[in-house]
N, CA, C and O atoms as CSV, one atom per row, in Angstrom:
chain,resi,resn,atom,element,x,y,z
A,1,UNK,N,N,107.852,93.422,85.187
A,1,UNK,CA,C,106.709,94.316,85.156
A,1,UNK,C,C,106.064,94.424,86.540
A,1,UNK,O,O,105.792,95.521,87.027
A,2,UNK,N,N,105.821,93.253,87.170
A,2,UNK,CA,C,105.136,93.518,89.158
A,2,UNK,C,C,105.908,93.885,89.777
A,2,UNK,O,O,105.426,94.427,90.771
A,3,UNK,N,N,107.035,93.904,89.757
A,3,UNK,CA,C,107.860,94.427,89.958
A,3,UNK,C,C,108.486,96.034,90.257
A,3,UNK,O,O,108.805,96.690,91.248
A,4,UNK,N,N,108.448,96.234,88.720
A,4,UNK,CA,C,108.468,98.002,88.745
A,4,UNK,C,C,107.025,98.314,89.301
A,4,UNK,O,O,107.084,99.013,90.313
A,5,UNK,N,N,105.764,97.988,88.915
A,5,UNK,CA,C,104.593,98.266,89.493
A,5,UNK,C,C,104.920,98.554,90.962
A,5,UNK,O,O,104.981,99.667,91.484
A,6,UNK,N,N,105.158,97.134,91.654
A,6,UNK,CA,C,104.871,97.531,92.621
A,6,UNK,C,C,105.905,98.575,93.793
A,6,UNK,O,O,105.563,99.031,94.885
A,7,UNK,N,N,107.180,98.707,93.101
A,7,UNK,CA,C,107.994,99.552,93.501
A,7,UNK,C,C,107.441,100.720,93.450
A,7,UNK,O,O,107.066,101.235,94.503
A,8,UNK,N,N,107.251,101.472,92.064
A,8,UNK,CA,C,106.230,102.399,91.737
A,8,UNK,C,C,105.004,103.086,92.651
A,8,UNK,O,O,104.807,104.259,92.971
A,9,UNK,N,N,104.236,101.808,92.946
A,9,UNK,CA,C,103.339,101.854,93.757
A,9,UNK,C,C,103.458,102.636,95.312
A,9,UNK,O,O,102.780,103.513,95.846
A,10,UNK,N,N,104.461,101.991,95.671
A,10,UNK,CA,C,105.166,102.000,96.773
A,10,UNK,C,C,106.137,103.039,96.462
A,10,UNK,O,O,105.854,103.629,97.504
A,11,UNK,N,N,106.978,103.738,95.980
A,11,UNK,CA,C,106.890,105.071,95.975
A,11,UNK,C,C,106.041,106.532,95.853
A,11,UNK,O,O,106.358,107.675,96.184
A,12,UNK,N,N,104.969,106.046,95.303
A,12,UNK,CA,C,103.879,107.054,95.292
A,12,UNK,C,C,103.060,107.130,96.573
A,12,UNK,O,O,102.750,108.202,97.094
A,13,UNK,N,N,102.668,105.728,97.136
A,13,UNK,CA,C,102.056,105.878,98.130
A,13,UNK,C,C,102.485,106.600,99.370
A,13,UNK,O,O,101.821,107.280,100.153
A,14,UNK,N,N,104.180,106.184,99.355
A,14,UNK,CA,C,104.722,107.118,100.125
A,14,UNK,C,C,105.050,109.093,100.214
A,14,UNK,O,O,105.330,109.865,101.131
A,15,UNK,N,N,104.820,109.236,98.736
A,15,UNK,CA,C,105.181,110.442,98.986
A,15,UNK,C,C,103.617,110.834,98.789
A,15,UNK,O,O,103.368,112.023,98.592
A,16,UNK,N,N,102.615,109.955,98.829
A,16,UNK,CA,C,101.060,110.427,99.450
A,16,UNK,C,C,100.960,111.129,100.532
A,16,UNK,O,O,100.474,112.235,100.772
A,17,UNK,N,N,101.838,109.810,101.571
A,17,UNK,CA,C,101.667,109.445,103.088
A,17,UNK,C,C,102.609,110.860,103.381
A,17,UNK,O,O,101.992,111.647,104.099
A,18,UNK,N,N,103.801,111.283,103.026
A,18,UNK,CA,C,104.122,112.535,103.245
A,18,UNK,C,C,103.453,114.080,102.896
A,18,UNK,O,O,103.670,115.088,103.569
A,19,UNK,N,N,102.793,114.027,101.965
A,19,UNK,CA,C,101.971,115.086,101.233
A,19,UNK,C,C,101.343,115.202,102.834
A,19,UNK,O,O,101.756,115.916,103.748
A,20,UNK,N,N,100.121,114.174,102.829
A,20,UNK,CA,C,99.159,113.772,104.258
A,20,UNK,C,C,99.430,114.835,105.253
A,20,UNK,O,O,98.883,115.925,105.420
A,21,UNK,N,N,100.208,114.375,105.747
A,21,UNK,CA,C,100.876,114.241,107.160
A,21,UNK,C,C,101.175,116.195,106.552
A,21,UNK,O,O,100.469,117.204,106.531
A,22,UNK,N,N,102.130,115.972,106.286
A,22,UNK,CA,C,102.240,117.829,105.984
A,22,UNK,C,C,100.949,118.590,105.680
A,22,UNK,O,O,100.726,119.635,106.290
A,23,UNK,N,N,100.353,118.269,105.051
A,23,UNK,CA,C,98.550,118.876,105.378
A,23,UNK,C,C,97.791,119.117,106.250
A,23,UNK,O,O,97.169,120.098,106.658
A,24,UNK,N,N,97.975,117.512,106.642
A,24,UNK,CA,C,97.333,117.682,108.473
A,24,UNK,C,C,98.129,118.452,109.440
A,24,UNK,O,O,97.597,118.954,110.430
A,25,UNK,N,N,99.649,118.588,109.136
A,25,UNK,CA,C,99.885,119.082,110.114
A,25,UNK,C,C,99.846,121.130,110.167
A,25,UNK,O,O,99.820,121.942,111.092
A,26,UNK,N,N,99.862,121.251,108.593
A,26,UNK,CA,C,99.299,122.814,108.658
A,26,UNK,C,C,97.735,122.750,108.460
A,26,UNK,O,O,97.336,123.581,107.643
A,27,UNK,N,N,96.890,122.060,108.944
A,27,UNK,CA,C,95.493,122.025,109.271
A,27,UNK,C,C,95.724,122.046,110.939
A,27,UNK,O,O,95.131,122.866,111.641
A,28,UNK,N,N,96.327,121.399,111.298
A,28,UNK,CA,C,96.154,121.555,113.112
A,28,UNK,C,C,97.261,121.908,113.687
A,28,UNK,O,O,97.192,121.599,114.877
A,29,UNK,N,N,98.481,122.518,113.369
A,29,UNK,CA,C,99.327,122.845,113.691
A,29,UNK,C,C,100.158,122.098,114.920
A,29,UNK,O,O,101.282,122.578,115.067
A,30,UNK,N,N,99.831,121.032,115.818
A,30,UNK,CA,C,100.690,120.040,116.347
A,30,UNK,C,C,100.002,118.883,116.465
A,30,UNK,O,O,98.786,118.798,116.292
A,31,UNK,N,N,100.703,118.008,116.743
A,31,UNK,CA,C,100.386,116.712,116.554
A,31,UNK,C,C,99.180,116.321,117.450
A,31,UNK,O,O,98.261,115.574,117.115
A,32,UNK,N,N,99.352,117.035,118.810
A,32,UNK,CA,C,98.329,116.526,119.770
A,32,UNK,C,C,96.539,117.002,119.392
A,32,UNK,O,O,95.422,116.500,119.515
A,33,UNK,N,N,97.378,118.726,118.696
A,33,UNK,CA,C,95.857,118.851,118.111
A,33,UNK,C,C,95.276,117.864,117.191
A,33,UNK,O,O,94.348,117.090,117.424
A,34,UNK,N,N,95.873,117.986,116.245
A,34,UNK,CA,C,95.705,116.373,115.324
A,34,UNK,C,C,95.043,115.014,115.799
A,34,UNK,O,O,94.196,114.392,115.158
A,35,UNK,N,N,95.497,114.706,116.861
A,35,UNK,CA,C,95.535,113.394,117.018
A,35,UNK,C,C,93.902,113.878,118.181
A,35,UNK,O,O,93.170,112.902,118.348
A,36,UNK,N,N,93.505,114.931,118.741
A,36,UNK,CA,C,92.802,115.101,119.242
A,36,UNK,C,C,91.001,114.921,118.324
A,36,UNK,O,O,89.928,114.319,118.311
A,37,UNK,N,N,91.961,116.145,117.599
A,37,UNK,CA,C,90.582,116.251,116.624
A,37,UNK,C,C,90.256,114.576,116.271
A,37,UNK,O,O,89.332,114.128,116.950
A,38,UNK,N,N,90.950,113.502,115.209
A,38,UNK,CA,C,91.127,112.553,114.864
A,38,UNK,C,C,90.115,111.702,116.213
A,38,UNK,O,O,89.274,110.823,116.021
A,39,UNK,N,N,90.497,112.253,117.444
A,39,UNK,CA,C,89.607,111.498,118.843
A,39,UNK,C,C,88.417,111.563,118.320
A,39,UNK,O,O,87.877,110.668,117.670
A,40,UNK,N,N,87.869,112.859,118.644
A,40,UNK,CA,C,86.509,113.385,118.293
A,40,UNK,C,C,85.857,112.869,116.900
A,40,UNK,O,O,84.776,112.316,116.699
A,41,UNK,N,N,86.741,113.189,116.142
A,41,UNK,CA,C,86.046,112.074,114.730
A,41,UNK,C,C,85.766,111.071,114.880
A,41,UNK,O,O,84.685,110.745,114.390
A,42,UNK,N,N,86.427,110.196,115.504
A,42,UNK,CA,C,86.026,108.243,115.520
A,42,UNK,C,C,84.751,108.460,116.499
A,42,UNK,O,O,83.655,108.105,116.064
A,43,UNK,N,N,84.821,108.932,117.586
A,43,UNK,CA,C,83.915,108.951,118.740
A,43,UNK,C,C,82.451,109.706,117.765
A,43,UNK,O,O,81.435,109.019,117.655
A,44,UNK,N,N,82.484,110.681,117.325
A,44,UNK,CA,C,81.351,111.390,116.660
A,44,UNK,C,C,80.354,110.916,115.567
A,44,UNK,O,O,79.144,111.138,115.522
A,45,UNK,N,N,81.447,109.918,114.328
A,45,UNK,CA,C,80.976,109.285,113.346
A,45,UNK,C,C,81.183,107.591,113.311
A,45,UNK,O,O,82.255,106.992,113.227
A,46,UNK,N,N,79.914,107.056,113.396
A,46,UNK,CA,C,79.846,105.256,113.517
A,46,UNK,C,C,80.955,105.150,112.446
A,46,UNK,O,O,82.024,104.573,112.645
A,47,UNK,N,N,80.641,105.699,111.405
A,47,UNK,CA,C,80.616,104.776,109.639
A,47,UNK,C,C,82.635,104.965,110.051
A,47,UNK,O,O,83.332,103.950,110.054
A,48,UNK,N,N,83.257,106.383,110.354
A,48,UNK,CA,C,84.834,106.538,110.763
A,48,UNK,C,C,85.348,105.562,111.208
A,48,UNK,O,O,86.273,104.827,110.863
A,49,UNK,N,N,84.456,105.630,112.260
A,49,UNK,CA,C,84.813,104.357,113.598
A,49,UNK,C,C,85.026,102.611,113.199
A,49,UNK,O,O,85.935,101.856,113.545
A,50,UNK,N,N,84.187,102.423,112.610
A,50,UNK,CA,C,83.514,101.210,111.837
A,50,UNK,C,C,85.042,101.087,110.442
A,50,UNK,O,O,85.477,99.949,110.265
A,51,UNK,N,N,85.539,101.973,109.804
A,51,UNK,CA,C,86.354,101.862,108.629
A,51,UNK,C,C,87.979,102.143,109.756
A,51,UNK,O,O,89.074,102.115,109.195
A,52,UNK,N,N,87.925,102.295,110.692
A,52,UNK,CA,C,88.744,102.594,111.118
A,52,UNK,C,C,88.916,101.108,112.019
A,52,UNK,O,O,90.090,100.807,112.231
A,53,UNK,N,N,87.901,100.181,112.552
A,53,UNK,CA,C,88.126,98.937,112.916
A,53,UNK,C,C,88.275,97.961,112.073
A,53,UNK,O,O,88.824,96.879,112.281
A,54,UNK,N,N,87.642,98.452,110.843
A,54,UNK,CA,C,88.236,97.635,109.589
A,54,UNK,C,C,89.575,97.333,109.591
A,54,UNK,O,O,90.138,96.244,109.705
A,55,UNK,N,N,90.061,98.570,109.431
A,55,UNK,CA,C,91.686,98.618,109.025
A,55,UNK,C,C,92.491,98.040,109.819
A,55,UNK,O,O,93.511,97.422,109.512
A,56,UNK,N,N,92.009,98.245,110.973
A,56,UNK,CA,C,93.015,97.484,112.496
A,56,UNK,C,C,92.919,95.997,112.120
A,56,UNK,O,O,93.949,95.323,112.136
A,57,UNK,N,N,91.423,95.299,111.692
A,57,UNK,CA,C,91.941,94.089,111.523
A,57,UNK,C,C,92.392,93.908,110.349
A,57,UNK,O,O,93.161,92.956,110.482
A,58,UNK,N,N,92.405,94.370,108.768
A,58,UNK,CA,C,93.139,94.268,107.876
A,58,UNK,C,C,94.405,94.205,108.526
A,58,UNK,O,O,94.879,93.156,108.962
A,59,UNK,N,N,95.017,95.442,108.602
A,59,UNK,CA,C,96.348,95.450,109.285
A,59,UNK,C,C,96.927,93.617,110.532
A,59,UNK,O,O,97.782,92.731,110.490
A,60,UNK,N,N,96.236,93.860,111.054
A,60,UNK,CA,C,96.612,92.734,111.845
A,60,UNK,C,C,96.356,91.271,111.129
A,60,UNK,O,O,96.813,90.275,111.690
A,61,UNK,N,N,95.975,91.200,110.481
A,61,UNK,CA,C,95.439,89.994,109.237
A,61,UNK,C,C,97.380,89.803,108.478
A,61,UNK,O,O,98.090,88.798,108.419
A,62,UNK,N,N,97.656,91.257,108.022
A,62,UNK,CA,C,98.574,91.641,106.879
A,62,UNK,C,C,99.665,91.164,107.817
A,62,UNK,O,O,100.331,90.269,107.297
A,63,UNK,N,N,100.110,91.541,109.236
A,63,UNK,CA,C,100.963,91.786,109.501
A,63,UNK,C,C,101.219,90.214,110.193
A,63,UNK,O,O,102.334,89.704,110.077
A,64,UNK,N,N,100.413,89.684,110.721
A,64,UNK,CA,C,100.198,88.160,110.594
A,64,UNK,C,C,101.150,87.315,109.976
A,64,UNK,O,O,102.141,86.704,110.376
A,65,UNK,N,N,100.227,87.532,108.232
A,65,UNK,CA,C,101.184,86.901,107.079
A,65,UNK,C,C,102.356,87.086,107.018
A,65,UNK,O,O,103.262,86.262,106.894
A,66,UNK,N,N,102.395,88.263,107.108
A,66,UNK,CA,C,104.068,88.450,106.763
A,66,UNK,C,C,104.929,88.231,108.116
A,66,UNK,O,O,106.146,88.186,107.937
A,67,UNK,N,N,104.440,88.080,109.522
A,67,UNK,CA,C,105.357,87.484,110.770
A,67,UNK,C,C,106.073,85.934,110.046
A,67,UNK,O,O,107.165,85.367,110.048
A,68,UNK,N,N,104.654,85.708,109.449
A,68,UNK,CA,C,104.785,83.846,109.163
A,68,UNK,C,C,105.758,83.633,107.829
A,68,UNK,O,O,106.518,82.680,107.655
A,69,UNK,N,N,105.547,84.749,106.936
A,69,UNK,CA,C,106.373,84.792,105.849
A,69,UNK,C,C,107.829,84.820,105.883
A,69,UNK,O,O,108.553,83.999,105.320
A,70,UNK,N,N,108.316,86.082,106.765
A,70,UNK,CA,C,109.855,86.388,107.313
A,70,UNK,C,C,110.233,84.878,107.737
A,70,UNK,O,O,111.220,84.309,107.270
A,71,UNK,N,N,109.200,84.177,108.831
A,71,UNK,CA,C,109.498,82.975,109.604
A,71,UNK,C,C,110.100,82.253,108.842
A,71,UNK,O,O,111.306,82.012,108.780
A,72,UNK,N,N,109.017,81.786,108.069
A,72,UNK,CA,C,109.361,80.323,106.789
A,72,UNK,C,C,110.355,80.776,105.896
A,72,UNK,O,O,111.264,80.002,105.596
A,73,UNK,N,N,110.315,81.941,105.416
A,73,UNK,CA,C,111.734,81.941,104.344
A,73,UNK,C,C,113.256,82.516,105.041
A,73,UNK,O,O,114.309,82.531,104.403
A,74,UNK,N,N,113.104,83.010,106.582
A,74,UNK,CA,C,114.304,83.480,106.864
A,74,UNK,C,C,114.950,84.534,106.795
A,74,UNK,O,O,116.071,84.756,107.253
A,75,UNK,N,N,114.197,85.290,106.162
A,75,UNK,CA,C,114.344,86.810,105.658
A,75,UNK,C,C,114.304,87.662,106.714
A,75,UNK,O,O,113.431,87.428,107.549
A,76,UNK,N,N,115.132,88.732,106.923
A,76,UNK,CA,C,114.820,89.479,107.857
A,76,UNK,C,C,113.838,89.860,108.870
A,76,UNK,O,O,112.700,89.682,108.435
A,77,UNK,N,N,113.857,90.272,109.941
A,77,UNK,CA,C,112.427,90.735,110.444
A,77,UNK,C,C,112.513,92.135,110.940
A,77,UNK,O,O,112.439,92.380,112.144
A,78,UNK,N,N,112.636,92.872,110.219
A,78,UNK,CA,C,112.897,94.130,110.023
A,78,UNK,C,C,112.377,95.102,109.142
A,78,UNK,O,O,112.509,96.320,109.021
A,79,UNK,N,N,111.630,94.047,108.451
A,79,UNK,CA,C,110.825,94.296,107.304
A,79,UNK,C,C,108.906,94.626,108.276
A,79,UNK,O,O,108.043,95.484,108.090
A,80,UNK,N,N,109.023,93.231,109.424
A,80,UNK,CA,C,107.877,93.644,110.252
A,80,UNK,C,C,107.759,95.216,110.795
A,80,UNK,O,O,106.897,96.009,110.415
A,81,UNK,N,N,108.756,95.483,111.715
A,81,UNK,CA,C,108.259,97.078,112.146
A,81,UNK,C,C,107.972,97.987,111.114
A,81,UNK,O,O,107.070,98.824,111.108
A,82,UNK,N,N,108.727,97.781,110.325
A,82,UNK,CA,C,108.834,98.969,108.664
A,82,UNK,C,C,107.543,98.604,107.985
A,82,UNK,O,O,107.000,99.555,107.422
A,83,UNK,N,N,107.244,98.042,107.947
A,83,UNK,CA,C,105.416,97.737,108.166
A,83,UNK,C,C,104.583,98.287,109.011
A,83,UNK,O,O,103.707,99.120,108.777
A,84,UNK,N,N,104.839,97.867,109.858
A,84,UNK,CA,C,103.513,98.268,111.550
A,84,UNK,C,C,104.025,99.603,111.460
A,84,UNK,O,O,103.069,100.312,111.773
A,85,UNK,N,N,105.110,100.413,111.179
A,85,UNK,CA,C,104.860,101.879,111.575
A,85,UNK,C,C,105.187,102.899,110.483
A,85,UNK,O,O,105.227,104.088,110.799
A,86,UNK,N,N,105.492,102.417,108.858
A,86,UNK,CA,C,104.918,102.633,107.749
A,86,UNK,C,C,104.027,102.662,106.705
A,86,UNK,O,O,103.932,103.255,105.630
A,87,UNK,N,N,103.342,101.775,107.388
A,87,UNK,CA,C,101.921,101.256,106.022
A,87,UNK,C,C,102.737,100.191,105.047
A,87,UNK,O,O,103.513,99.237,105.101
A,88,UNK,N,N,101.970,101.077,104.065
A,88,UNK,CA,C,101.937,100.125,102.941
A,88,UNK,C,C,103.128,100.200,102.382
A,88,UNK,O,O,103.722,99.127,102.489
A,89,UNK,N,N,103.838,101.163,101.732
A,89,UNK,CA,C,105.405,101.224,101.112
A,89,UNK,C,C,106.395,100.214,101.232
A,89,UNK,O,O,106.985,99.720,100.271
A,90,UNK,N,N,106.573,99.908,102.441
A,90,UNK,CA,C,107.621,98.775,102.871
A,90,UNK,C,C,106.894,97.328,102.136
A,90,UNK,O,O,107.543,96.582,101.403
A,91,UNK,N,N,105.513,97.118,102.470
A,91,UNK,CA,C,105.221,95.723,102.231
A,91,UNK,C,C,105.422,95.781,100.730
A,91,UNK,O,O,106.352,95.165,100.208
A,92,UNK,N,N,104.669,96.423,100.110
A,92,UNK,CA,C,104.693,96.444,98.622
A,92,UNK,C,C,106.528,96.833,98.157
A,92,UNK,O,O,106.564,96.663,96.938
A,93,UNK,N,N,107.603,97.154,98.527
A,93,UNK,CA,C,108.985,96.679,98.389
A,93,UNK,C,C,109.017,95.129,98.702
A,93,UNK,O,O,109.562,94.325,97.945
A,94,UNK,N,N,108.482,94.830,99.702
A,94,UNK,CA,C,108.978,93.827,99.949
A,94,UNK,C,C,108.148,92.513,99.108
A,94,UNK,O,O,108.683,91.411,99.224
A,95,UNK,N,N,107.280,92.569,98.541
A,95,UNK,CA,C,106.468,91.732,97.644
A,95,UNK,C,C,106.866,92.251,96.044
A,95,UNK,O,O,106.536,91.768,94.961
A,96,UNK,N,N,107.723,93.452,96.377
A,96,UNK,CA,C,108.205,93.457,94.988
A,96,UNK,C,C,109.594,92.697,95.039
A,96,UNK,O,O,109.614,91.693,94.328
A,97,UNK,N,N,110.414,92.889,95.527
A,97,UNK,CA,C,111.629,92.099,96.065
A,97,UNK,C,C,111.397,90.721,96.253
A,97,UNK,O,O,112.334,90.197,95.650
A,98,UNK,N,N,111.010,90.224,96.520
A,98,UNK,CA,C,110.753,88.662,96.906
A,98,UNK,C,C,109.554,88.402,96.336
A,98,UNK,O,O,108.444,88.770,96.719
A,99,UNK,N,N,110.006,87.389,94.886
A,99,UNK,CA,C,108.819,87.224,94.256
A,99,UNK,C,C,108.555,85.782,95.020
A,99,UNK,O,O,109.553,85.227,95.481
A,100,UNK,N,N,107.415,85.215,95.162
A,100,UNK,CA,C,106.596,84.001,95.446
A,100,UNK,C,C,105.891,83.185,94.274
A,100,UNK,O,O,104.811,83.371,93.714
A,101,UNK,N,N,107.034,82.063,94.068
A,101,UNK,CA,C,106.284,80.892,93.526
A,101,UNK,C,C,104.930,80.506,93.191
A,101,UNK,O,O,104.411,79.753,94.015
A,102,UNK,N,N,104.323,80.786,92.330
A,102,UNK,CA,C,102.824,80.359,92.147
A,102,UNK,C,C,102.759,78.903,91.804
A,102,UNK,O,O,103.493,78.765,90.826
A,103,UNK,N,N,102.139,77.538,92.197
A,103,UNK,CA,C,101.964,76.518,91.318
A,103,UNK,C,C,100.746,76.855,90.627
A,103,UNK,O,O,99.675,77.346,90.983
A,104,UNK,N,N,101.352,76.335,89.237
A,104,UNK,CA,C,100.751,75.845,88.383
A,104,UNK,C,C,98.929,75.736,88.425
A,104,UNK,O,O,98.539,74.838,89.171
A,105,UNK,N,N,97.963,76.430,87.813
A,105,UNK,CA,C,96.437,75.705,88.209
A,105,UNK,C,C,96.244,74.982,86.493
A,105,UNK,O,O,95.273,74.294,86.178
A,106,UNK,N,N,97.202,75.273,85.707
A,106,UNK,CA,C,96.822,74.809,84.702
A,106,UNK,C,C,97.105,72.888,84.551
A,106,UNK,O,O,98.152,72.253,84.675
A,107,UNK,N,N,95.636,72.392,84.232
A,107,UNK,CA,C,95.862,71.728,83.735
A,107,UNK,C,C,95.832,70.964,82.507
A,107,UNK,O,O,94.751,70.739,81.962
A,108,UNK,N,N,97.349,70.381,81.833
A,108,UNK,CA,C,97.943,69.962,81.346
A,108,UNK,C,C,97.239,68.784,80.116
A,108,UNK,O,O,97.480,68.623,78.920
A,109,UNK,N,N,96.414,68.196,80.942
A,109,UNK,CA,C,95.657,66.946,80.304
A,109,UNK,C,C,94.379,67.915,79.483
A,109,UNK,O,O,93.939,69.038,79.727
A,110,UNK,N,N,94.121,67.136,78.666
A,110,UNK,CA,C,93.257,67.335,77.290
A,110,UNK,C,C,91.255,67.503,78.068
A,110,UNK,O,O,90.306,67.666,77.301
């Protein structure tokens, strides 16, 4: 079941992230306009700016874990860039793919 979820997940988000991107790009018609306007937004609005430094350290928090994760289990690291320059899709495959051991919080005694 977390599994298909999060595959699921991670296919939708991606064909979000494509919807996006094709929107924005018949809203500004090239990338530089895009990425211009996008200037002027962070610079114009605190609260943008402020959710937009959020995310940099989320992101760098996320991408952290999972350097240390690939490390300790040996798993590819190929899974890192497909991260840093996909979002979310790749990680959520890859936490659907490689399930992680939970111990136990139950305890046992009366």
């Amino acid at each position: 079941m977390r599994k298909t979820l999060l595959f699921s997940a991670a296919a939708l988000f991606f064909a979000y992230e494509q919807w996006s991107f094709y929107a924005w790009m018949q809203q500004h018609a090239t990338v530089s306009a895009g990425l211009a306007h996008a200037w002027t937004t962070l610079r114009q609005d605190p609260m943008v700016f402020m959710a937009w430094n959020d995310m940099g350290v989320f992101t760098a928090v996320v991408l952290t874990w999972l350097w240390r994760d690939l490390k300790k289990t040996g798993r590819t690291f190929a899974w890192w860039p497909a991260t840093l320059l996909m979002g979310c899709p790749p990680l959520l495959v890859y936490l659907g793919k490689y399930t992680h051991p939970q111990p136990s919080t139950h305890d046992p005694r009366p």
